[in-house]
VEXVEX-93226 format. One record per residue (C-alpha): x, y, z; residue number from 1. Coordinates in Angstrom, 2 decimals, padded with zeros to 5 digits. Layout:
N
px, py, pz, pos
X, Y, Z, NUM
...
This chain:
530
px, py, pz, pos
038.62, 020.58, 003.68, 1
035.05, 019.45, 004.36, 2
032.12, 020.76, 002.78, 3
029.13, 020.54, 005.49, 4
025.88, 021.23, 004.78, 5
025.04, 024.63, 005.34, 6
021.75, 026.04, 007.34, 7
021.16, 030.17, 007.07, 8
018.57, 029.80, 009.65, 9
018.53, 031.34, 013.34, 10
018.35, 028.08, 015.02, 11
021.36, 026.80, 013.69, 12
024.13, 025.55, 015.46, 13
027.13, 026.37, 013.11, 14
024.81, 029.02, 010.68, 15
026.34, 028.83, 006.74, 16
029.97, 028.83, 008.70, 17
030.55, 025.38, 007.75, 18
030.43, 025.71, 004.39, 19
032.13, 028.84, 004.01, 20
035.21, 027.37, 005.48, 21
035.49, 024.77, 002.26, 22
037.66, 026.71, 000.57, 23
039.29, 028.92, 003.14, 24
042.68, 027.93, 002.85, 25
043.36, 029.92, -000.18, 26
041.95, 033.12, 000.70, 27
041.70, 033.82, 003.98, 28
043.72, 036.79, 004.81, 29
046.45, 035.70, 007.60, 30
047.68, 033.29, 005.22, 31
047.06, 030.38, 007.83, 32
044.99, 027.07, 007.08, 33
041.57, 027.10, 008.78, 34
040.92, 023.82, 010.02, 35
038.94, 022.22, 012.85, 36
039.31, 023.62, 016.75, 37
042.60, 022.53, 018.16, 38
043.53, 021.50, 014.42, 39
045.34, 024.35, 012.94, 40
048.50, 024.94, 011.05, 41
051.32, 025.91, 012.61, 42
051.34, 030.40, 013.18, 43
050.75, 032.51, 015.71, 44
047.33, 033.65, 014.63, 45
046.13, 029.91, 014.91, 46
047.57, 028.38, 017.35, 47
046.73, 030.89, 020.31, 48
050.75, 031.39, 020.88, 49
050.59, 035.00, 021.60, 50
053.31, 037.63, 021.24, 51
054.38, 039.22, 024.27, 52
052.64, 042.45, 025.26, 53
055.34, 044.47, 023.95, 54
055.91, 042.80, 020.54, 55
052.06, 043.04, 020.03, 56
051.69, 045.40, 016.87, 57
048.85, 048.24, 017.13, 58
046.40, 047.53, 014.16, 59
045.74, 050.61, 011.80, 60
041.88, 049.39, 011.91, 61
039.30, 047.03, 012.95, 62
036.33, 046.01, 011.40, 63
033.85, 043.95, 013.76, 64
029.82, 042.50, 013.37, 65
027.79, 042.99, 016.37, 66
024.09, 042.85, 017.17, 67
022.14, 045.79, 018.42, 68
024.11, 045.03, 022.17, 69
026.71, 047.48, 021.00, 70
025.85, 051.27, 020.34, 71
022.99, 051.71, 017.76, 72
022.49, 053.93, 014.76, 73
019.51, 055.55, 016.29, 74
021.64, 055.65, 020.02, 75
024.73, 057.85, 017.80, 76
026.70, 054.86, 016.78, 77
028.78, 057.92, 015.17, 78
029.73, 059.55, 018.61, 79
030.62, 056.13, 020.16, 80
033.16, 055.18, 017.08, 81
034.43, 058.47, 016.81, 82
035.41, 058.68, 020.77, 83
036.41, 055.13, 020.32, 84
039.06, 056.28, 017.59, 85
040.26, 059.12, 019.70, 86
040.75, 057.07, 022.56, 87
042.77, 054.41, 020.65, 88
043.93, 055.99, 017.04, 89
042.63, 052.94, 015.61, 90
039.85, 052.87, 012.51, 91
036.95, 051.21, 013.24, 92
034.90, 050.03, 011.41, 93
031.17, 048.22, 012.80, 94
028.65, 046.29, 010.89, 95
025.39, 046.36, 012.81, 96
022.73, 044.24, 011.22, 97
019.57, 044.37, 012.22, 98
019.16, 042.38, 015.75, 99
017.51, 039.96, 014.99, 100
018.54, 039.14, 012.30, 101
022.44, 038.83, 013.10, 102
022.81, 035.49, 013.09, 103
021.68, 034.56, 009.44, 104
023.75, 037.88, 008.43, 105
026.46, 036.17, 010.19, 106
026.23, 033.17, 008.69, 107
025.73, 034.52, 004.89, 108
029.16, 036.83, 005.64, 109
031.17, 033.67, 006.71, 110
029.09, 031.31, 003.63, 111
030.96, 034.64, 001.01, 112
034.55, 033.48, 001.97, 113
036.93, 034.67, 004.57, 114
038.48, 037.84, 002.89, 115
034.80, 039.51, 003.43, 116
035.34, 037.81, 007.62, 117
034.94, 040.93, 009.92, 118
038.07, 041.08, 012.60, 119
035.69, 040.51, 015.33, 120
032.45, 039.04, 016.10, 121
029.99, 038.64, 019.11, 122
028.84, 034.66, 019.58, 123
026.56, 032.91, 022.02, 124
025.67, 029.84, 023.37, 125
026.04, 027.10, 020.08, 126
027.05, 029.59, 018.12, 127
030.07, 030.15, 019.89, 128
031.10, 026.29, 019.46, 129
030.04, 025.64, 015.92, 130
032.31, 028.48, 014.51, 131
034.89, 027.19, 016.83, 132
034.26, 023.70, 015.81, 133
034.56, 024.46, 012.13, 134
038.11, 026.70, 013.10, 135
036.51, 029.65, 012.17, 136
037.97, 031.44, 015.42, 137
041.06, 032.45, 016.79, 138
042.54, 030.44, 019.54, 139
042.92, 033.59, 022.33, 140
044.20, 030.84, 025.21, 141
047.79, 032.49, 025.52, 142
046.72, 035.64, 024.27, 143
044.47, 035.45, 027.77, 144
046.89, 033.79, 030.17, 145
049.70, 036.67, 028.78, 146
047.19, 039.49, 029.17, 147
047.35, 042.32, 031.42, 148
044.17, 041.66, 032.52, 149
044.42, 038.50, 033.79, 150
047.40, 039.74, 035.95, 151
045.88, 043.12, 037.00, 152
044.52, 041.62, 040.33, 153
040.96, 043.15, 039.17, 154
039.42, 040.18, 037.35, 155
036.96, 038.24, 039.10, 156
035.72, 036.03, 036.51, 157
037.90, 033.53, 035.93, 158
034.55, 031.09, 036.58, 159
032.86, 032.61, 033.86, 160
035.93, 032.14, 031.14, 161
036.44, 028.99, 032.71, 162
032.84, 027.73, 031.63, 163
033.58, 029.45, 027.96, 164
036.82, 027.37, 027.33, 165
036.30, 024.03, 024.36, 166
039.12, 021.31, 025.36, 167
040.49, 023.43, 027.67, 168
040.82, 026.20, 024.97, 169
039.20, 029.55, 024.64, 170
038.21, 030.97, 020.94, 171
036.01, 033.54, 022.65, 172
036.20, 035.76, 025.76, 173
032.95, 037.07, 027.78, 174
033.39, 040.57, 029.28, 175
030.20, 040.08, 031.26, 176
028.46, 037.04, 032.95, 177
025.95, 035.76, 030.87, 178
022.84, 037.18, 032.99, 179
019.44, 035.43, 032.50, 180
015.85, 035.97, 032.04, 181
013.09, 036.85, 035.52, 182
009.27, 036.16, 034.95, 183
007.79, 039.89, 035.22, 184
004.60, 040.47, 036.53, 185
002.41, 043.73, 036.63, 186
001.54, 044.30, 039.88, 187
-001.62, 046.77, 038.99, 188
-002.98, 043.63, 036.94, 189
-002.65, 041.08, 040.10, 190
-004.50, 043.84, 041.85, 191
-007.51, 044.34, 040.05, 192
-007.75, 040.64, 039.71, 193
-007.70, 040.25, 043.58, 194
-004.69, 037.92, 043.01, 195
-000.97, 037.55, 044.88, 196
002.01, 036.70, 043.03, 197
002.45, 032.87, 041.64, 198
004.69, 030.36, 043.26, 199
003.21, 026.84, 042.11, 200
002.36, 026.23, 038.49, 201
-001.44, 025.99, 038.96, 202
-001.30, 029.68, 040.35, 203
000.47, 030.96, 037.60, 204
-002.13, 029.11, 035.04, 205
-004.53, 030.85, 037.37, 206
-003.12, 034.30, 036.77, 207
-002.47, 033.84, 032.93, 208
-006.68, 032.95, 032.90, 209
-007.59, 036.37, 034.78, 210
-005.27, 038.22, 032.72, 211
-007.12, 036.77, 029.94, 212
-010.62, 036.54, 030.47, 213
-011.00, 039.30, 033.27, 214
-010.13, 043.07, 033.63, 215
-006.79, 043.33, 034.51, 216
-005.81, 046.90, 033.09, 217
-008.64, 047.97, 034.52, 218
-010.64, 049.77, 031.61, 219
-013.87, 048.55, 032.07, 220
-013.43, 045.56, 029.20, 221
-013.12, 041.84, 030.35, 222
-011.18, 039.62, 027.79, 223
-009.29, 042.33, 025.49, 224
-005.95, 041.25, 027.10, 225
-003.64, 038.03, 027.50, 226
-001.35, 036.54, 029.89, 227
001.83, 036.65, 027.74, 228
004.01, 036.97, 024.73, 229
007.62, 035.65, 023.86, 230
009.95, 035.88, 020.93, 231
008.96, 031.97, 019.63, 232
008.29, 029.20, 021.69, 233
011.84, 028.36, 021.20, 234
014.64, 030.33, 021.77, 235
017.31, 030.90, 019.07, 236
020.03, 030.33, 021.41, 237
020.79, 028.49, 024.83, 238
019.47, 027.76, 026.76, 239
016.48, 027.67, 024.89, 240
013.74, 027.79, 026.94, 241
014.83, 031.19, 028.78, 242
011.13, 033.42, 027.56, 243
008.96, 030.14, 028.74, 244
010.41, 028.83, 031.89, 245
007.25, 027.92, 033.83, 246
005.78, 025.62, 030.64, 247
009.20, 024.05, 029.86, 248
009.44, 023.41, 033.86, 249
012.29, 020.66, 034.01, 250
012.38, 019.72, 029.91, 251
014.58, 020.72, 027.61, 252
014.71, 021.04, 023.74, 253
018.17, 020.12, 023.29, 254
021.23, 018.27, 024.25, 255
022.24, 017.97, 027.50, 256
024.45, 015.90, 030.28, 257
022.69, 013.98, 032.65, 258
024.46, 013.91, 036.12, 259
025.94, 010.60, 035.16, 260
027.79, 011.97, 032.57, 261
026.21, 010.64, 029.64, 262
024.58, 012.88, 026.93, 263
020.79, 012.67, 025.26, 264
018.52, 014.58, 023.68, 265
016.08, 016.32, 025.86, 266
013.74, 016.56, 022.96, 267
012.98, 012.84, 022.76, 268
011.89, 012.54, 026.90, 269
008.68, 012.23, 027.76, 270
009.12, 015.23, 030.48, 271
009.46, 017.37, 026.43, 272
006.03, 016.07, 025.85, 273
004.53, 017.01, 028.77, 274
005.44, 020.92, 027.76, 275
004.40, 020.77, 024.89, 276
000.81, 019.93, 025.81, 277
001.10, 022.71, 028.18, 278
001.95, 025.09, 026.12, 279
-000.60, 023.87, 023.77, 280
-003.09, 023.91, 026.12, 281
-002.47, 027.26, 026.82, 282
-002.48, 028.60, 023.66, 283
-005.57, 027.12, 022.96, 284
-007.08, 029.15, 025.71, 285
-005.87, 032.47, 024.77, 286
-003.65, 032.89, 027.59, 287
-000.59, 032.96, 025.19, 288
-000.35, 035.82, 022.61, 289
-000.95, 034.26, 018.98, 290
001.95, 035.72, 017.26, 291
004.41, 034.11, 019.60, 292
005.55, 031.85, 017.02, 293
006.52, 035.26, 014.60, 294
007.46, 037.33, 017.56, 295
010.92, 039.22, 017.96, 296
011.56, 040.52, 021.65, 297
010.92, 043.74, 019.86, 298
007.57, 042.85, 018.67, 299
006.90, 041.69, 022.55, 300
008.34, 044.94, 024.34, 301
006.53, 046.98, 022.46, 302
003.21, 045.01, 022.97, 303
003.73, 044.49, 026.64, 304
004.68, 048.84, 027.15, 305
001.08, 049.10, 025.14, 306
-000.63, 047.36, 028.14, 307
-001.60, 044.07, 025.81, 308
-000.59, 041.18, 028.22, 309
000.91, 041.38, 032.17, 310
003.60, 038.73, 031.87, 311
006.66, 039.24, 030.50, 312
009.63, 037.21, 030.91, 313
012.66, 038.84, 030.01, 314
016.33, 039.71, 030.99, 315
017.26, 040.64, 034.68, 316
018.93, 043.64, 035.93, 317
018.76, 047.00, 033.90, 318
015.89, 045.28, 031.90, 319
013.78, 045.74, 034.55, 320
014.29, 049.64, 034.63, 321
014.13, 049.81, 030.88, 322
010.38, 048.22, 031.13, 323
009.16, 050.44, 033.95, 324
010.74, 053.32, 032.11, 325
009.08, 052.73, 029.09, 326
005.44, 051.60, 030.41, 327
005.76, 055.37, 032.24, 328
006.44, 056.50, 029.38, 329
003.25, 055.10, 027.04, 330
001.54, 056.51, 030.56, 331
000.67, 052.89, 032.38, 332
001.51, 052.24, 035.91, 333
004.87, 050.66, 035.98, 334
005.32, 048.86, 039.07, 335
006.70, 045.35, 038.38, 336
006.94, 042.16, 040.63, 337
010.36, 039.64, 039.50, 338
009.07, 036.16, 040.40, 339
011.15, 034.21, 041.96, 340
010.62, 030.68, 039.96, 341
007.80, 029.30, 040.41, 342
007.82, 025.57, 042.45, 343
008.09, 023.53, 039.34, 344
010.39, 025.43, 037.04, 345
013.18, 025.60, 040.29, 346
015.54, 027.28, 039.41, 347
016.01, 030.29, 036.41, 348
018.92, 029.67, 033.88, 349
021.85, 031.80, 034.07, 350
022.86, 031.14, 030.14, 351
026.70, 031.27, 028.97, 352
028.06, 034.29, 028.52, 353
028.39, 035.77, 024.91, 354
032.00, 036.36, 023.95, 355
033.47, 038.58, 021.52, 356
035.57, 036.07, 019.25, 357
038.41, 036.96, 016.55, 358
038.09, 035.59, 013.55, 359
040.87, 033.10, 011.93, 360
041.53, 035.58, 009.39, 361
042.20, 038.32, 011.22, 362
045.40, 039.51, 010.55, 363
046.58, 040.65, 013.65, 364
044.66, 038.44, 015.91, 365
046.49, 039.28, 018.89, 366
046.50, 043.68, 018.24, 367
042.60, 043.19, 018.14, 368
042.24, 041.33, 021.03, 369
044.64, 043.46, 023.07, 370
043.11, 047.16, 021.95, 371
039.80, 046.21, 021.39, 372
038.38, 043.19, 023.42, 373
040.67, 043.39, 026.55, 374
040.69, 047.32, 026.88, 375
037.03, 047.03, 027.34, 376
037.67, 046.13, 030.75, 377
040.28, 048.71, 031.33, 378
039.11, 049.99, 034.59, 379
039.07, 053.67, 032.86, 380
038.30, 055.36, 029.51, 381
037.51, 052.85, 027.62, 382
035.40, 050.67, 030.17, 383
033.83, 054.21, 030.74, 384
032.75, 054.42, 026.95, 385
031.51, 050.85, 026.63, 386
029.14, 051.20, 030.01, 387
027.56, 054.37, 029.53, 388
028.71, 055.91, 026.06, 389
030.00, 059.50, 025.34, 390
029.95, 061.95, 027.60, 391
027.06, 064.78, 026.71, 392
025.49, 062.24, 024.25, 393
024.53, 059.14, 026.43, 394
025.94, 060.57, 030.01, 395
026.85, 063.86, 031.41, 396
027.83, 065.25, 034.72, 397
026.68, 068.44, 033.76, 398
024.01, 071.00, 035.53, 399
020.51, 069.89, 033.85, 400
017.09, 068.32, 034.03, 401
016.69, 064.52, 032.19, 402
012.77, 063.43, 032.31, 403
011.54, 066.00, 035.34, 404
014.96, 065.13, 037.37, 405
016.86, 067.56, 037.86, 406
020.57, 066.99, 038.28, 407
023.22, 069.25, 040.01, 408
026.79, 070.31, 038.11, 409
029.45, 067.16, 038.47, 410
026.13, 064.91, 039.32, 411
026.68, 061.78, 037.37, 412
023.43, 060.76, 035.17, 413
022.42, 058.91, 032.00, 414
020.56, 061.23, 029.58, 415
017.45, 060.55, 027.75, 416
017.64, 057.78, 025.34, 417
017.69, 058.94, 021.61, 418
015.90, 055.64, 020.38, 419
013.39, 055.79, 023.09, 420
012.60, 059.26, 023.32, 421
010.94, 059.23, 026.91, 422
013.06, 056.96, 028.67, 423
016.21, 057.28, 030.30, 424
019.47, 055.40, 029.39, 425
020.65, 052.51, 031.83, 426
023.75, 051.28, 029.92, 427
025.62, 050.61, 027.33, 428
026.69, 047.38, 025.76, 429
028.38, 046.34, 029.28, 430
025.97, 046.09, 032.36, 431
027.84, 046.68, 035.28, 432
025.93, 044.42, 037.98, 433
027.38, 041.66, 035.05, 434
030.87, 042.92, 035.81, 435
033.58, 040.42, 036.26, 436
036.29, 042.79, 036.81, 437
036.36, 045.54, 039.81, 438
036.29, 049.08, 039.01, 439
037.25, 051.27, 041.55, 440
036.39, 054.52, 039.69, 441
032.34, 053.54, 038.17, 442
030.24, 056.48, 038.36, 443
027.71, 055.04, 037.52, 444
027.19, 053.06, 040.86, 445
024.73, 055.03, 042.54, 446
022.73, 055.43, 039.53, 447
021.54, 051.93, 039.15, 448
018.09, 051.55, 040.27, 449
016.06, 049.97, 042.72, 450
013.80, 048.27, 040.30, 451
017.21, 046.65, 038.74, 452
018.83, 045.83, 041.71, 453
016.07, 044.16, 043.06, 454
015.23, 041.69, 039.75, 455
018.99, 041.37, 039.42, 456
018.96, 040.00, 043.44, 457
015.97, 037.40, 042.68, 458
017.34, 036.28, 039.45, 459
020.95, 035.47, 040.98, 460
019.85, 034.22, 044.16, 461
017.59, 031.47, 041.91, 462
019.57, 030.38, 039.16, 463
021.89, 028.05, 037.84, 464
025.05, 028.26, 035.31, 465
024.23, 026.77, 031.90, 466
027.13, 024.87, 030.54, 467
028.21, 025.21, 026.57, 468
026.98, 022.23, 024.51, 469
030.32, 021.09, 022.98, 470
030.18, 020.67, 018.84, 471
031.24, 018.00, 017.09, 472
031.55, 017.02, 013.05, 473
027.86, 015.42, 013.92, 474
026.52, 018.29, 015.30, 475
027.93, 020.57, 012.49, 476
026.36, 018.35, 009.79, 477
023.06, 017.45, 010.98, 478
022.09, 020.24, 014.11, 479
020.56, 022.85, 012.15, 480
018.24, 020.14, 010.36, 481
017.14, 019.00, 013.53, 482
016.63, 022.21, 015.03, 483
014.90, 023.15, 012.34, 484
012.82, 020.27, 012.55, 485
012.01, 020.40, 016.03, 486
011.17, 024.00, 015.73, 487
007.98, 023.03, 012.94, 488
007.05, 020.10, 015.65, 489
006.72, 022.74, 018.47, 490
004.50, 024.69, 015.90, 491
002.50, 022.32, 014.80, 492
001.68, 021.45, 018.39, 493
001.28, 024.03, 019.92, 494
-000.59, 026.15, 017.47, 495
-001.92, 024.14, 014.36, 496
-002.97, 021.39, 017.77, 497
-001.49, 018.40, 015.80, 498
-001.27, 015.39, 018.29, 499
001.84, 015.06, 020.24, 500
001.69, 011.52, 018.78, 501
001.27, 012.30, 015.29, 502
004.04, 014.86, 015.63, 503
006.83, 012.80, 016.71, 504
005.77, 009.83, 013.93, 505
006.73, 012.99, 011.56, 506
010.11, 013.72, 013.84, 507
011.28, 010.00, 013.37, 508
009.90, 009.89, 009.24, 509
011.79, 013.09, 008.53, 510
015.01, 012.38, 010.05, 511
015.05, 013.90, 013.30, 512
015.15, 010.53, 015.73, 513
018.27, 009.21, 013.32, 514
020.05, 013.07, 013.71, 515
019.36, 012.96, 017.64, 516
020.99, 009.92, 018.02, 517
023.82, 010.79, 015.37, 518
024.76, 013.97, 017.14, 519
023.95, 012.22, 021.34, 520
026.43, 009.19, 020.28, 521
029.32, 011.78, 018.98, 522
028.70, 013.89, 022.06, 523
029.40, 010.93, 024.37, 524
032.18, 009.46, 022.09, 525
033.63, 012.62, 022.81, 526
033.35, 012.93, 026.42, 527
034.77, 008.96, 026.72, 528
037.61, 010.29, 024.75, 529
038.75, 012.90, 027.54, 530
């Protein structure tokens, strides 16, 4: 088996992954061989040929990773495994590092050797197709196709597994669409600065230099706020440039497929360049906060419910009622505009869906997927607990006032959050305006709010479906180098104000012009293959 190099970092493609699976073979716990996607040995639990539904054998537990998506410790974690084990008689077991720092924990787990592999694991974007790359997932294809799901007659996103599938096979399954992120604006702060919302680039520069240098929360200070924050100037996933849409405009960091097929590096155009000095630019000013490049959305939320800077741009849908709720609740007018992208960015990016993925040492690949990731969408209990958590801890439908609203007996509501005291839940690790299955009986329907429904409507009426960057043996070795690399280049541009010249001499003297290639002529050997 190949030994690749391994990269613990966030921005990597395939994490440590690639060199845990060096000596796999021997220990993982089904037994099987763990080779390279489409590669494996010849078993059930590796090739994706599933066991009908009533051979399938009910696993006596599951262990799975997640980020803080799923039910937190501070949200009773306890109360949503415990009324998961009722519901199912199964032991589960959940390892929750902290968000944002899942990916490196990830990564170290799978770098320690298969037998210490969770069941199941939530992947996005790249990470997604490095594990699969490396055969570090479970081919689900048949497992799918043979579901009851799939023939139900509720599923309606057969586009959304579709875009999820690697050679026409799928290792992971989304049980939402991917959603994406809406620029945010305060509308109090466009008002004191006698300005209207953005729609060329120039206008939004505008804004971000009144929310800077004027008064925009109205205390009586000018220049003690900033335009806006964001979790890096880089994402750690695709699409990559989801927090900075109006600087990135029409470049991108990373590979992509031009419309005549043929891959590159968006990194290497001049278009990349041109962001760059925007965002330097920009940063220079003040309009950008200056820990952006140490940020974690945390850091930001927090920052933007303490009235620091007006524009925020960040996840569609329920987002939008968990920042109003929480800028009410630190006692700041809450009243938010979505933008709808601004002339040059075009269009927002609706990025690929994450997927819960089995492991290839699961055991009993095809029990997990069938009582854990498919019953998720079960149209009942289960779909019930997974939306809105446990009844009289996250929800209740009894007689009682949540945050000066009072609520009749059988009156569906979402109770107070236990993390955010002061806010109100609006889900749980499923959003259902992401749903891509029907379900008739939701509750939760008319409890969706304007505020969400509204950024949800902008955000899907202007975007456009990322596709998955496929991995190959190049992108496995050298990827998390370069991202790596191009991740100090952004830096040193945009805050330390090294030249945009001086900064790619370094890209092409440390390696980075030699990876990009590496990696853009595998991608396109690839797609001539097909």
């Amino acid at each position: 088996m190949r030994v690749k190099k391994m990269l613990a970092a966030g921005m990597a493609v395939t994490m440590a992954a690639s060199m845990a699976l060096s000596g796999c073979s021997s220990s993982a716990k089904s037994g099987a061989d763990v080779t390279k996607a489409g590669g494996n040995t010849e078993s059930s639990s590796s090739t994706g040929e599933s066991k009908a539904e009533n051979e399938i054998k009910k696993p006596e537990k599951i262990t799975i990773m997640v980020n803080a998506t799923v039910m937190t410790k501070q949200n009773n974690r306890d109360a949503f495994e415990k009324r998961w084990e009722e519901l199912t008689g199964i032991d589960l077991e959940i390892v929750q590092p902290d968000h944002d720092a899942y990916f490196d924990v990830l990564g170290q787990t799978f770098a320690s050797g298969p037998e210490n592999w969770p069941d199941a694991i939530i992947l996005a974007g790249s990470f997604y197709t490095g594990y699969a790359e490396e055969g570090a997932l479970w081919d689900m294809t048949q497992a799918w196709e043979n579901s009851e799901l799939k023939s139900s007659g509720r599923f309606t996103g057969d586009d959304v597994v579709d875009n999820m599938k690697i050679d026409g096979k799928l290792y992971g399954f989304p049980v939402t669409r991917g959603n994406g992120c809406v620029t945010y604006v305060k509308k109090k702060w466009l008002d004191n600065c006698g300005l209207t919302a953005p729609t060329t680039y120039d206008e939004y520069l505008n804004m971000l230099k009144a929310f800077t240098e004027g008064d925009p929360d109205g205390n009586g200070v000018n220049g003690d706020t900033y335009g806006l924050s964001a979790a890096g100037f880089i994402g750690s996933e695709e699409p990559w440039t989801n927090y900075l849409p109006e600087f990135y405009q029409d470049a991108y960091p990373s590979f992509a497929k031009g419309e005549d097929g043929v891959w590159y590096d968006g990194f290497t155009k001049d278009n990349f360049k041109d962001a760059l000095q925007r965002m330097r630019e920009a940063y220079a000013a003040g309009y950008i906060d200056k820990e952006t490049l140490t940020n974690g959305t945390k850091d930001c939320r927090n920052k933007f419910y303490e009235d620091k800077f007006g524009v925020f741009t960040y996840w569609a849908g329920t987002w939008a009622s968990n920042l109003k709720n929480n800028l009410e609740s630190n006692g700041h007018d809450s009243e938010l505009i979505p933008l709808k992208p601004i002339k040059e960015v075009g269009t927002y990016v609706e990025r690929t869906a994450p997927v819960w993925a089995i492991t290839s040492s699961c055991e009993n690949p095809e029990g997990v997927f069938k009582y854990l990731i498919e019953s998720m969408l079960d149209g009942g209990d289960m779909e019930m607990l997974w939306t809105y958590g446990v009844e009289d801890v996250h929800w209740s439908k009894k007689a009682e006032t949540v945050l000066d609203k009072a609520y009749n007996e059988g009156e569906f509501h979402l109770r107070e959050s236990l993390e955010n005291p002061g806010t109100q839940y609006t889900k749980q690790h499923l959003d259902p305006m992401l749903s891509i299955a029907t379900w008739e009986g939701d509750p939760g329907k008319a409890a969706v709010k304007d505020e969400a429904k509204n950024a949800q409507t902008v955000f899907n009426e202007n975007c456009r479906q990322a596709t998955i960057t496929p991995s190959t043996e190049e992108m496995a070795t050298y990827n998390g180098d370069l991202m790596t690399l191009k991740k100090s280049i952004i830096a040193d541009v945009v805050v330390q104000g090294t030249s945009i010249d001086e900064a790619f001499k370094r890209f092409e003297s440390d390696g980075g012009v030699k990876w990009s290639q590496t990696i853009v002529d595998s991608l396109n050997k690839k797609e001539s293959a097909k």
